[in-house]
C-alpha positions as CSV (number, residue, x, y, z in Angstrom):
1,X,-41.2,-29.2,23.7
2,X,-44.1,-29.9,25.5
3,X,-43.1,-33.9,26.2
4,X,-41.9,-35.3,29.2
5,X,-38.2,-36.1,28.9
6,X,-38.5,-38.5,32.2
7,X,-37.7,-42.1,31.2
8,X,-39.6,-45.0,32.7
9,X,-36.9,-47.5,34.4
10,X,-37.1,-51.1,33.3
11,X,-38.9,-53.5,35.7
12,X,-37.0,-54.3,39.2
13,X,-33.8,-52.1,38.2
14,X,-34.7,-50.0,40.8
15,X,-36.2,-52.3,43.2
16,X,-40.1,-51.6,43.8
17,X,-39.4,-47.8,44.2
18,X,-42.4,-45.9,42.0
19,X,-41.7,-42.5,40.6
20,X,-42.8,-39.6,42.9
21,X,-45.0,-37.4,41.5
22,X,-43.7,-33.7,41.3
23,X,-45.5,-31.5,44.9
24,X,-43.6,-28.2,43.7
25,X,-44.5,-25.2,41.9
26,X,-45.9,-25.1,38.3
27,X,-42.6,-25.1,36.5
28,X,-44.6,-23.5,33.1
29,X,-45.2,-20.4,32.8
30,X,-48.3,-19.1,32.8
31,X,-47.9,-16.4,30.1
32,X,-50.6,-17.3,27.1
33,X,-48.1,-16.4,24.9
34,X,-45.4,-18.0,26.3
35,X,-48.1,-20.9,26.0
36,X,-48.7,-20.1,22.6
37,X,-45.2,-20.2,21.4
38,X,-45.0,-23.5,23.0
39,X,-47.8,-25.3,20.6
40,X,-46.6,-23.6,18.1
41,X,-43.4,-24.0,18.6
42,X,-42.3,-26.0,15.4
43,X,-43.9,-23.5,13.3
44,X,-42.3,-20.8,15.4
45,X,-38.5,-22.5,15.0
46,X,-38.8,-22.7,10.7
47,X,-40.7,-19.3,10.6
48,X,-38.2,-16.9,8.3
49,X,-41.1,-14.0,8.2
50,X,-43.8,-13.1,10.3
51,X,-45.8,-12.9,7.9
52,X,-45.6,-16.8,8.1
53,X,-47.2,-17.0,11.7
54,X,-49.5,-14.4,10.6
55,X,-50.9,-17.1,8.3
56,X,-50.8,-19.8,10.6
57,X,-52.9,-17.8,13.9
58,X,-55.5,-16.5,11.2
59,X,-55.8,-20.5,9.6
60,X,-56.3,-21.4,13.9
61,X,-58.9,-19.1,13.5
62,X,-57.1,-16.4,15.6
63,X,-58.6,-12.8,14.8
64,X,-57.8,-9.7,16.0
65,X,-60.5,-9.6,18.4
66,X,-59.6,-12.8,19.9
67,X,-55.5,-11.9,20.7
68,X,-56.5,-8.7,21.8
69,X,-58.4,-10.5,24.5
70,X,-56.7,-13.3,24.8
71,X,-52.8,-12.1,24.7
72,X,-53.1,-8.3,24.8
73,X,-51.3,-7.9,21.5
74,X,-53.7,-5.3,18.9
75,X,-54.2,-7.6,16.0
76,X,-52.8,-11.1,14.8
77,X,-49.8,-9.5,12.6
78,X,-48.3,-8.2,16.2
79,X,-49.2,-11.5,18.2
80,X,-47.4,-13.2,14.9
81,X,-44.5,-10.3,15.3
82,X,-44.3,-11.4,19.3
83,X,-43.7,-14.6,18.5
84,X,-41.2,-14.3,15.9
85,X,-39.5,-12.5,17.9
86,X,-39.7,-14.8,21.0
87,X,-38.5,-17.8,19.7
88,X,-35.4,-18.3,17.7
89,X,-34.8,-19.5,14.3
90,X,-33.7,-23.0,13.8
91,X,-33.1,-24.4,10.7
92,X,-34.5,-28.3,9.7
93,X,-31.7,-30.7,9.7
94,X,-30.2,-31.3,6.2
95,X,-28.6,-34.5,5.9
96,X,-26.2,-36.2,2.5
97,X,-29.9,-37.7,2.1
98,X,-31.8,-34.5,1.5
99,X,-29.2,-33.1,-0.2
100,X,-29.4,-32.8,-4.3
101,X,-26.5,-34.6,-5.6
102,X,-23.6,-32.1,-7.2
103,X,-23.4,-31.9,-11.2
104,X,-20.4,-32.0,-12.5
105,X,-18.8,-28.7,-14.0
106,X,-17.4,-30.5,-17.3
107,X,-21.2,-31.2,-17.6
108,X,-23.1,-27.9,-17.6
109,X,-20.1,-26.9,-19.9
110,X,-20.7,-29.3,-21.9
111,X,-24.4,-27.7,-22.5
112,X,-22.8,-24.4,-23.9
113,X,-21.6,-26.6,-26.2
114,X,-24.4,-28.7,-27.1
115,X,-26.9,-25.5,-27.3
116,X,-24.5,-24.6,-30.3
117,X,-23.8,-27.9,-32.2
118,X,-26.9,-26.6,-34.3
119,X,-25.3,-23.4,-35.6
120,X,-22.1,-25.5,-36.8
121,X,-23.7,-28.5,-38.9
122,X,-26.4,-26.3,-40.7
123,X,-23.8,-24.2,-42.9
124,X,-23.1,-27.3,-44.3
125,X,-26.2,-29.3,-44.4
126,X,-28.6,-26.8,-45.6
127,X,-29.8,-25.8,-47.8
128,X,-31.5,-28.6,-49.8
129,X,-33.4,-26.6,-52.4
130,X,-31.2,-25.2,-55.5
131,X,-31.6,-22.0,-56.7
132,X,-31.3,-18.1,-55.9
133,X,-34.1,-18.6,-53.5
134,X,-32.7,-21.5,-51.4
135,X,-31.0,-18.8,-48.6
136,X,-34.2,-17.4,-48.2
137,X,-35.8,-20.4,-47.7
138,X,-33.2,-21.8,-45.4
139,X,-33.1,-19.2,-43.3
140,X,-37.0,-18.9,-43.4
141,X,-37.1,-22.4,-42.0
142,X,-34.4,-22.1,-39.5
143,X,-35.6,-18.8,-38.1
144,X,-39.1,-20.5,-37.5
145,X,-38.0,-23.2,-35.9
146,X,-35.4,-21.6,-33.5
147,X,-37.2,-18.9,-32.6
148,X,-40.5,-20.8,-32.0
149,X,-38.4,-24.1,-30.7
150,X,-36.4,-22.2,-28.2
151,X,-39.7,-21.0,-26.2
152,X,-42.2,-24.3,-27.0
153,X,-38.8,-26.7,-25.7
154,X,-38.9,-24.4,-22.7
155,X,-41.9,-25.8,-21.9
156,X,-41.3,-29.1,-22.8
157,X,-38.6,-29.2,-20.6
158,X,-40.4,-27.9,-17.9
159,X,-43.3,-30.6,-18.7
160,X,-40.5,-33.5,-18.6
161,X,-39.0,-32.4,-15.4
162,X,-42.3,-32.5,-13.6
163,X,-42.7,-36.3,-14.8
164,X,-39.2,-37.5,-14.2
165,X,-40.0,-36.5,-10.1
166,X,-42.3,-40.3,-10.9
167,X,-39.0,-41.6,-12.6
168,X,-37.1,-41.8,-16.4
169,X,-39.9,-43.6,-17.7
170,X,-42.8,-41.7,-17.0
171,X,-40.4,-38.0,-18.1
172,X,-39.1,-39.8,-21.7
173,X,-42.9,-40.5,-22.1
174,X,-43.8,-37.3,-21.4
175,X,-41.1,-35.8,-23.2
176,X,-41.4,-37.8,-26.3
177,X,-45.2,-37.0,-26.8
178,X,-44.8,-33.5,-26.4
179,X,-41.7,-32.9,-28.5
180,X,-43.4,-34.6,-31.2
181,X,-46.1,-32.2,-31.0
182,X,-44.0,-29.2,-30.9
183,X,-42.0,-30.4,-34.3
184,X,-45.4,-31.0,-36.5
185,X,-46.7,-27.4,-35.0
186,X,-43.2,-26.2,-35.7
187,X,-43.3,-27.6,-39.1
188,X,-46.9,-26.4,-39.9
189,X,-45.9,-22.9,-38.8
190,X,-43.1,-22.8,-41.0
191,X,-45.3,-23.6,-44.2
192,X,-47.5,-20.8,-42.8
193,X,-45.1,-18.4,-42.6
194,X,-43.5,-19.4,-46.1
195,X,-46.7,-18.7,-47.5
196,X,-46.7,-15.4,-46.0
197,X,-43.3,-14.3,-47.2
198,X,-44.2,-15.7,-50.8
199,X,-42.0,-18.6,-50.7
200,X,-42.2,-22.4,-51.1
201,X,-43.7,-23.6,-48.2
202,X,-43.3,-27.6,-48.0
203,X,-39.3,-26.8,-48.5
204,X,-39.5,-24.1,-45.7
205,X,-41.8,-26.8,-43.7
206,X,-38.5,-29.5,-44.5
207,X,-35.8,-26.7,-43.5
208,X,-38.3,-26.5,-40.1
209,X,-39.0,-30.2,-39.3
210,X,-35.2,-31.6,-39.8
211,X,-34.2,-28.4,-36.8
212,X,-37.5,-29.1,-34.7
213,X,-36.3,-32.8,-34.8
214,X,-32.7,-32.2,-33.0
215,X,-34.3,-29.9,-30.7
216,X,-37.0,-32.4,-29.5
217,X,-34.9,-35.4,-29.5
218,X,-31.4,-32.8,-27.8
219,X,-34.0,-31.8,-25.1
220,X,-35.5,-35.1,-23.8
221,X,-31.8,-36.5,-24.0
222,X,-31.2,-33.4,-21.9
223,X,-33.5,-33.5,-19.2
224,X,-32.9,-37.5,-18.9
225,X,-29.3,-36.4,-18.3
226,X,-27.8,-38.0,-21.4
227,X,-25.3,-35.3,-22.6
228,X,-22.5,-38.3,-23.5
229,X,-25.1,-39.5,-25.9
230,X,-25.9,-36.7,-27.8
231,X,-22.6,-35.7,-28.0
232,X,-21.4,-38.8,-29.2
233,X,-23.9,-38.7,-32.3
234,X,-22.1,-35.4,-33.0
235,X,-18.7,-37.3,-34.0
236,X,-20.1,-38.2,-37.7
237,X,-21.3,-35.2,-38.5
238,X,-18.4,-33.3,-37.1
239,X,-15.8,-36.1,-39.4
240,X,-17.8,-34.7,-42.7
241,X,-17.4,-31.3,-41.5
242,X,-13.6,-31.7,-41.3
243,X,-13.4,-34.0,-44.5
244,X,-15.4,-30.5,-46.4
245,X,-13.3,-28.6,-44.8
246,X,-9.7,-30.1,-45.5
247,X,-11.2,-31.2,-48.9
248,X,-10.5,-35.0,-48.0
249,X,-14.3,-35.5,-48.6
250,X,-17.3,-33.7,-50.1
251,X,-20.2,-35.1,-48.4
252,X,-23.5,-34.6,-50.1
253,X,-25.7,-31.8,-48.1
254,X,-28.5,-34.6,-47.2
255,X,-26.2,-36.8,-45.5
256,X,-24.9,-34.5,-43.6
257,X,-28.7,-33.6,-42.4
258,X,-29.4,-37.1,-42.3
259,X,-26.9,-37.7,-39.3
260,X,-27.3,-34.2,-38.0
261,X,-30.9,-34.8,-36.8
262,X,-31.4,-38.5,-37.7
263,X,-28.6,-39.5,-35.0
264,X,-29.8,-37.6,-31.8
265,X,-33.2,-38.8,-32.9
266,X,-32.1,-42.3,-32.6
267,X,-30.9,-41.8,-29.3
268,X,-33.5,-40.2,-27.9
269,X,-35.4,-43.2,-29.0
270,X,-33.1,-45.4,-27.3
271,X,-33.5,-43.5,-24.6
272,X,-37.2,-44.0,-24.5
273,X,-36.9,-47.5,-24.8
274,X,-34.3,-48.3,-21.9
275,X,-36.6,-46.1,-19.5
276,X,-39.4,-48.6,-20.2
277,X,-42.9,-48.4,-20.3
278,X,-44.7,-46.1,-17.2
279,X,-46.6,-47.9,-14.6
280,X,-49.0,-44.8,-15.1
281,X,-49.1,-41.6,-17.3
282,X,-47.4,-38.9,-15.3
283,X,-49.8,-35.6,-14.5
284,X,-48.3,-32.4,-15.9
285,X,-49.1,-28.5,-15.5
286,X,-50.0,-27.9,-19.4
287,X,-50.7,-23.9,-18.4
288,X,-47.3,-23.9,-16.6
289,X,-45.7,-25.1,-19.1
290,X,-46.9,-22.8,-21.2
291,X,-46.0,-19.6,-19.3
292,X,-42.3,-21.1,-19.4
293,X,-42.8,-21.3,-23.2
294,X,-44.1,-17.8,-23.2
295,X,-40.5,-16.9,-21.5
296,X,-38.6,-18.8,-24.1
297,X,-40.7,-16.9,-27.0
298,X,-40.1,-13.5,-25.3
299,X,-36.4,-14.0,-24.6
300,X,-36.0,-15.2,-28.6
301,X,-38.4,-12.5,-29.8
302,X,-36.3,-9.9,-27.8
303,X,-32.8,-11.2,-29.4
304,X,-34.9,-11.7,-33.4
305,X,-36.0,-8.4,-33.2
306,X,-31.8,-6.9,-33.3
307,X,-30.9,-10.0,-35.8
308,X,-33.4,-10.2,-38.4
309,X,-34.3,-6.4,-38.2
310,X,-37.6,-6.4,-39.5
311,X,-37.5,-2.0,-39.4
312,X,-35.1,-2.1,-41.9
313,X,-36.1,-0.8,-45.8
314,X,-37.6,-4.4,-48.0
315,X,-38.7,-5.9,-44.8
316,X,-36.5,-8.5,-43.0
317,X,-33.1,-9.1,-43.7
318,X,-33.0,-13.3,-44.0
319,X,-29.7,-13.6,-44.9
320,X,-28.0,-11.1,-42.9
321,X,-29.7,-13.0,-39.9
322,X,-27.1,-15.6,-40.9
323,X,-23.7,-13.6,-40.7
324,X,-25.0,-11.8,-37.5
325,X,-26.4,-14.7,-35.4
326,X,-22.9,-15.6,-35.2
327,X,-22.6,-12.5,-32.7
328,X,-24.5,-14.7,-30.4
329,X,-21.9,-17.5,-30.0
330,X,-20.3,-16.4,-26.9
331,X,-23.5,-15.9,-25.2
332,X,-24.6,-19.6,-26.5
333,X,-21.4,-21.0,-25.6
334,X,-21.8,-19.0,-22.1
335,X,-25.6,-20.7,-21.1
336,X,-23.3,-23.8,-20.1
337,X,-21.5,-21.3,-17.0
338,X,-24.8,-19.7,-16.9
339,X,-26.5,-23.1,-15.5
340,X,-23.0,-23.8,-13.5
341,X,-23.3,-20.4,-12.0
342,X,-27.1,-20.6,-11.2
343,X,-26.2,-23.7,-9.2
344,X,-23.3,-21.9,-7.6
345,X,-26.1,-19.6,-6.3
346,X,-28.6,-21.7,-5.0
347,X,-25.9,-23.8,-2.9
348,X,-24.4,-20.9,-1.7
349,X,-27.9,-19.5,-1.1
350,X,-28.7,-22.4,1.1
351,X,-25.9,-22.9,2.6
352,X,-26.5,-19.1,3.8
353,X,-30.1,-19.7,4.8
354,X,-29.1,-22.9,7.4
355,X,-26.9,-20.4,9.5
356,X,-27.9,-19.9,12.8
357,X,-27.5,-15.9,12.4
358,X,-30.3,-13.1,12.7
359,X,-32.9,-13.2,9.4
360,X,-31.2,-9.5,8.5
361,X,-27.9,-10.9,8.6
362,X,-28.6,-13.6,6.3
363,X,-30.6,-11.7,3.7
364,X,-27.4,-9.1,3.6
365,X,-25.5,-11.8,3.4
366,X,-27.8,-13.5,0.6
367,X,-27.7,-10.3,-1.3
368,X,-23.8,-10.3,-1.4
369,X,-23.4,-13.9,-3.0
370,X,-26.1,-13.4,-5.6
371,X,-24.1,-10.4,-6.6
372,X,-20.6,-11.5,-6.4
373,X,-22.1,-14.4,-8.6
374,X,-23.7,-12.8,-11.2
375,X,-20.7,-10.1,-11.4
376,X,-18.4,-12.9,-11.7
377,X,-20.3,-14.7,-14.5
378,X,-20.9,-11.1,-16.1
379,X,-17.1,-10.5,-16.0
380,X,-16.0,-13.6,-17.6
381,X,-19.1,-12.7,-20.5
382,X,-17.6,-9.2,-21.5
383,X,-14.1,-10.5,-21.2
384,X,-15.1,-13.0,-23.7
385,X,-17.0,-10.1,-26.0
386,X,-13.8,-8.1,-25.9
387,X,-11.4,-10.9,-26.7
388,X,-14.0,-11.6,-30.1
389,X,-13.6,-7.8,-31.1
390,X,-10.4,-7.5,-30.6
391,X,-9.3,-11.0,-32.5
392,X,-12.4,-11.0,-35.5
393,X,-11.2,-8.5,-37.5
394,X,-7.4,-9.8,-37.5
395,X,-9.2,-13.5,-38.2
396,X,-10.6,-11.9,-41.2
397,X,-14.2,-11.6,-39.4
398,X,-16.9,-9.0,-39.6
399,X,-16.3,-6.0,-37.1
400,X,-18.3,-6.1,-34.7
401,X,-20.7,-3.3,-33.1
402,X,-19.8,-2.3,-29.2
403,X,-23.6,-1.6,-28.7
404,X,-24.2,-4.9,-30.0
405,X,-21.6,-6.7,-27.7
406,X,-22.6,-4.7,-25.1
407,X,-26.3,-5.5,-25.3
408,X,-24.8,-9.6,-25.7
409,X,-23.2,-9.0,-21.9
410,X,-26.1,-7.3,-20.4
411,X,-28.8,-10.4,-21.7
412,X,-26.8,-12.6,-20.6
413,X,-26.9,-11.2,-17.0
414,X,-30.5,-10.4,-17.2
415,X,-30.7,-14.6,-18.3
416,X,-28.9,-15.3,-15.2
417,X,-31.0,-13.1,-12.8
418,X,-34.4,-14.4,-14.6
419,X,-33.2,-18.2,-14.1
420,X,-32.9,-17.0,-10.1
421,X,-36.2,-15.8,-10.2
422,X,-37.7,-18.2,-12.1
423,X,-35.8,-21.3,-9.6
424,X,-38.0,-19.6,-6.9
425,X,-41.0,-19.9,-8.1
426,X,-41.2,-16.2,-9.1
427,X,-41.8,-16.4,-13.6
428,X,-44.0,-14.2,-13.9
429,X,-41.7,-11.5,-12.7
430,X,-39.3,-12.8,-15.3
431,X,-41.9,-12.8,-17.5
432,X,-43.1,-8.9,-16.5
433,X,-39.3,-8.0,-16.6
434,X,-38.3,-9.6,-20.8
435,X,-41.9,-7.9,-21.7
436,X,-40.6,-4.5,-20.7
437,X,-37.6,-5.1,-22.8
438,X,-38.9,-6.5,-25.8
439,X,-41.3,-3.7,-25.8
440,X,-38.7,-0.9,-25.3
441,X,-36.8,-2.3,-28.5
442,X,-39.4,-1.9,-30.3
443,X,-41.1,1.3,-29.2
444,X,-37.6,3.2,-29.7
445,X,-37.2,1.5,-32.9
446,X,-40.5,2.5,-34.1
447,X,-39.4,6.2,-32.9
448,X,-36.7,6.2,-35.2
449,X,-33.8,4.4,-33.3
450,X,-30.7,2.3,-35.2
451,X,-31.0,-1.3,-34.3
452,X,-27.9,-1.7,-32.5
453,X,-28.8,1.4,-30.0
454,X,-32.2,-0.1,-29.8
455,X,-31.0,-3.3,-28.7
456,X,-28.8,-2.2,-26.0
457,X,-31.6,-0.2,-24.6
458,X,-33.8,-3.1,-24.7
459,X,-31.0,-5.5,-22.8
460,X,-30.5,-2.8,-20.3
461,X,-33.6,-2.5,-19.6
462,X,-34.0,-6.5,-19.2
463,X,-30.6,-6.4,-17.0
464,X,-32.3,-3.3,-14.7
465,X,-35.8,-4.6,-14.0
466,X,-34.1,-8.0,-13.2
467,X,-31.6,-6.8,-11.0
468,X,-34.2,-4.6,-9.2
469,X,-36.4,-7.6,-8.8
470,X,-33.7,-10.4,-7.4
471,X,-32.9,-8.2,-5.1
472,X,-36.0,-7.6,-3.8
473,X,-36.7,-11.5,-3.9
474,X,-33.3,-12.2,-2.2
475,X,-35.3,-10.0,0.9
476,X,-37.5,-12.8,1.4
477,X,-35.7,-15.7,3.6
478,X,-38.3,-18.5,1.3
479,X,-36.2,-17.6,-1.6
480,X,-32.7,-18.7,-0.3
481,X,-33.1,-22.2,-0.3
């Protein structure tokens, strides 16, 4: 603090005395670096690497030349080294302002839920088309549009959260532009890939288009933090289920599909009407948001590639994609805790980082809480896995695989490690580490391997590289906050 602390005294309070200027010794040092530390002090305070002040004497235009001669030190890494060493770390004050306001647990639970709704209305409003081909065709449809919706809403997502830093209006603009380009791409894809598998392709394209809808409108209502509304258009569709099931009422398939995507459609459009018009079109990374697309793609490819086994003899199994996605509930269901958890870490993770404690002692300590985190969440996965093979068979439910279950648990760990990575600006690692994984399923499957083997391989390799690279992330002090 280079300032003078001495106060001026109002007029006359002290009579006509003037302030005595100071006749002893310099009382700063004379060390350059000592002077050095003291311009740079701020810099110096919020440095949490030395690699940091490195960057900030070679942007001065410090060289090593220049703080040989000028600070004795043998290059600007050690002068940087000096300094972080000299001065202590102090945190920036975090006050309620700065803070991000808490989300409630009931709603990243909620979530789970919602990512699911999908896989409990289409049984019974699809499909549309009669005949022996009308599985295929449903399924054809439905595997398009998840598999490519999961990883093109990842980036529509990631487009609307950009926007909705200039407000609601501006993100449901965004959000409504761009899902309605991902559902007519979704839709044309589907036709493409009917044609492919010799099927019908404007049913397919229908199959498509009615999914890609609830997924656009689900994820804008999403990001705008509207999970009441979407859940409250489920209440229809969930009354028809019951009446099918009880046999009070047999509702005809379109109806049920009409209010399945027609009602969250309708509120998304509400949504977009409340949030007004934008005083200005909202600038968004369209290359960002396509690596975050790329991630959804490869984290859907990676679970496709066990469920609709394309190794197997007569190609794909459609239909057995059906009975077996249901092996993927629990995880669904999970991505609710999953976001809860990932929260859990960053607080903590901050929390950790504003100590006033050595920079070791707070990566150690950074390390520990990511773990204890991600074991915890983990934990509570397999638990979950065990309780559905233990109780599916005595339900009257398929058996179900260990290796499959197992390979369940370990994606859902690796999720929860690649949403820390990714939260610190660090995707293309995740990116790097559902590549490797992806491409181990399918090199060992190409060698030969059973799919459920295969797969478990695949998620342990996904759970490894992740783990490997959080913790290497969790080193760096930047990535604690």
């Amino acid at each position: 603090m280079s300032a003078s602390l001495r106060r001026t005294p109002a007029p006359g309070a002290w009579g006509d005395a003037q302030p005595v200027p100071w006749t002893g010794g310099e009382r700063r040092a004379h060390d350059p670096l000592a002077q050095l530390s003291r311009r740079l002090e701020g810099a110096c305070q919020g440095a949490v690497q030395p690699l940091e002040l490195a960057a900030i004497l070679e942007s001065e235009g410090y060289t090593d030349r220049l703080v040989r001669a000028r600070f004795g030190t043998p290059d600007v890494f050690t002068c940087a080294q000096v300094l972080y060493r000299r001065v202590p770390f102090r945190p920036p004050e975090v006050t309620a302002t700065t803070l991000p306001s808490p989300v409630p647990l009931e709603r990243d639970l909620t979530r789970g839920v919602i990512y699911l709704m999908p896989a409990l209305w289409t049984p019974f409003a699809l499909p549309l088309t009669p005949g022996a081909g009308a599985a295929q065709i449903t399924t054809a449809g439905l595997l398009t549009a998840t598999l490519f919706g999961w990883g093109w809403m990842q980036g529509v997502a990631y487009r609307g959260y950009q926007a909705l830093v200039r407000g609601p209006a501006p993100a449901a603009r965004t959000l409504a532009l761009a899902g309605a380009q991902a559902t007519v791409l979704t839709a044309a894809l589907a036709a493409g890939v009917a044609w492919t598998l010799g099927l019908p392709p404007l049913p397919t394209a229908g199959v498509a288009l009615a999914m890609s809808v609830y997924l656009a409108s689900a994820t804008l209502l999403l990001v705008l933090g509207r999970e009441a509304a979407l859940l409250t258009t489920a209440v229809p569709v969930a009354a028809l289920i019951l009446g099918d099931l009880t046999g009070l009422l047999v509702a005809p398939q379109w109806l049920t599909l009409l209010l399945a995507a027609g009602g969250p459609l309708i509120a998304a459009g509400q949504a977009v009407w409340r949030a007004g018009r934008p005083a200005a079109t909202a600038p968004t990374s369209a290359g960002r948001a396509l690596l975050y697309a790329t991630y959804g793609w490869l984290c859907a490819a990676f679970l496709g590639a066990r469920l609709l086994n394309p190794w197997q003899p007569g190609g794909p199994d459609l239909p057995g994609m059906m009975g077996l996605s249901w092996s993927v509930a629990p995880l669904v269901l999970g991505m609710g805790a999953l976001e809860f958890t990932l929260r859990g870490v960053h607080r903590d993770l901050a929390a950790c980082a504003r100590s006033s404690d050595p920079v070791g002692v707070i990566r150690r300590r950074g390390a520990r809480l990511l773990t204890r985190r991600v074991a915890l969440f983990t934990a509570g996965l397999a638990l979950t896995y065990l309780l559905v093979a233990l109780l599916a068979p005595r339900l009257g439910g398929p058996t179900q695989v260990p290796a499959l279950l197992g390979g369940h648990v370990l994606v859902g760990g690796a999720l929860l490690l690649s949403g820390y990575l990714i939260n610190v600006a660090l995707l293309g690692w995740a990116l790097l580490a559902w590549a490797c994984a992806l491409g181990t399923q399918v090199a060992v499957r190409e060698l030969g391997w059973a799919a459920d083997p295969a797969y478990l391989l695949g998620a342990a390799v996904a759970a490894l590289l992740c783990t490997l690279l959080a913790a290497w992330a969790v080193r760096d002090a930047r990535h604690l906050t």
